[in-house]
N, C-alpha and C positions, 0 to 999 in steps of 0.2 A: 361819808360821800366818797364814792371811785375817785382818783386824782391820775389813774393811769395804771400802765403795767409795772409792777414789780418784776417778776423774771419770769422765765420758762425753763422747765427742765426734763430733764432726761436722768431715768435710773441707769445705773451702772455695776457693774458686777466687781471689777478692780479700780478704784479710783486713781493712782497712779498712773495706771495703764490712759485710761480715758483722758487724763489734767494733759498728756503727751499730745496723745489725741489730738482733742479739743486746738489747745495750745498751739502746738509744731505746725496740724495737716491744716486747721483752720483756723489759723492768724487769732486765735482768742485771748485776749489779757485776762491774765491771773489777776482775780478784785483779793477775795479771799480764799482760803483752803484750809481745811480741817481733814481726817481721817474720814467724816460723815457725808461732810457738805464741801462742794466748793463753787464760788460766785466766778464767770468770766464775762471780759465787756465786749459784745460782738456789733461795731461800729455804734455802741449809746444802749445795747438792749442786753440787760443781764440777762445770761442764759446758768441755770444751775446742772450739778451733776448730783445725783443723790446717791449715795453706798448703799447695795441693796442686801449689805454685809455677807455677801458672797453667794447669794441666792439668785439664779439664772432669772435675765429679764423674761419676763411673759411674753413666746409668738402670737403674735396677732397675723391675722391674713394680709397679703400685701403686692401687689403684681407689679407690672414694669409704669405703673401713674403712679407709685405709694401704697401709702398706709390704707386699708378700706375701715381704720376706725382711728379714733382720737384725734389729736393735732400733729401737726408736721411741719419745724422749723426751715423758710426755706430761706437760702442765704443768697446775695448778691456776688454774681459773679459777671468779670468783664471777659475771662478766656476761661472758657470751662473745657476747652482740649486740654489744656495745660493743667488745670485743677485735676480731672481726672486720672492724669496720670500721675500727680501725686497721691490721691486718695489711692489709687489702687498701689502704688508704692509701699502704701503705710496698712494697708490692710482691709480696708474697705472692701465691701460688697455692691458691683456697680448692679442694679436691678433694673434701668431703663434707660432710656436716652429720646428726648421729643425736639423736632423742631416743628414749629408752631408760626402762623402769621405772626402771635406778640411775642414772640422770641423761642431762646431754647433753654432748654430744661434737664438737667441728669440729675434721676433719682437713685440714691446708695443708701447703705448701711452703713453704719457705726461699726466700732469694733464688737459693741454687744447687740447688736441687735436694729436697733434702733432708726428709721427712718427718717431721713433728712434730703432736701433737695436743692438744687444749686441751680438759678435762674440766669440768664443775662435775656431781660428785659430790650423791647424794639420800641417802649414806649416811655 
């Protein structure tokens, strides 16, 4: 029987590189870390990085809303002017920016690739 989520992840090309990442640009606790795998706790929801032992993540299509396939982790943000200029501090790739009746929204990259979005919610 499902009891719930285990984790979400995201491949990675350097894992060091990303555990930084993850880590530094967004507030993530290190659970576990290996050279392969590592667990972070992103306010109760493990989020994994997987080594994709140095093999470039796969481009998928992607415009200034996101990803147009898979899933896409979005995180809780209360200043995302401020957030932003950290991610782009640290390397990110800022790909859109929405303000919306239910709030606002900045979609970016990872250091490899990878699609993530940053919310602060009006409801």
């Amino acid at each position: 029987m499902i009891k719930g989520v285990h984790d979400i992840y995201y491949n990675v090309v350097d894992m060091k590189r990303a555990v930084k990442f993850y880590s530094e640009t967004l507030n993530m606790k290190i659970m576990f870390e290996s050279d392969h795998w590592t667990s972070m706790d992103c306010g109760g929801v493990m989020i994994g990085l997987h080594w994709t032992e140095g093999a470039e993540v796969p481009y998928f299509s992607r415009d200034s809303h996101g990803a147009s396939c898979g899933g896409t982790l979005t995180l809780q943000s209360d200043d995302i002017k401020s957030d932003r200029n950290i991610l782009e501090m640290a390397g990110a790739k800022i790909l859109g920016e929405l303000d919306e009746s239910w709030g606002h929204m900045l979609i970016f990259e990872d250091l490899d690739g990878n699609v993530l979005k940053l919310q602060n919610a009006k409801y």
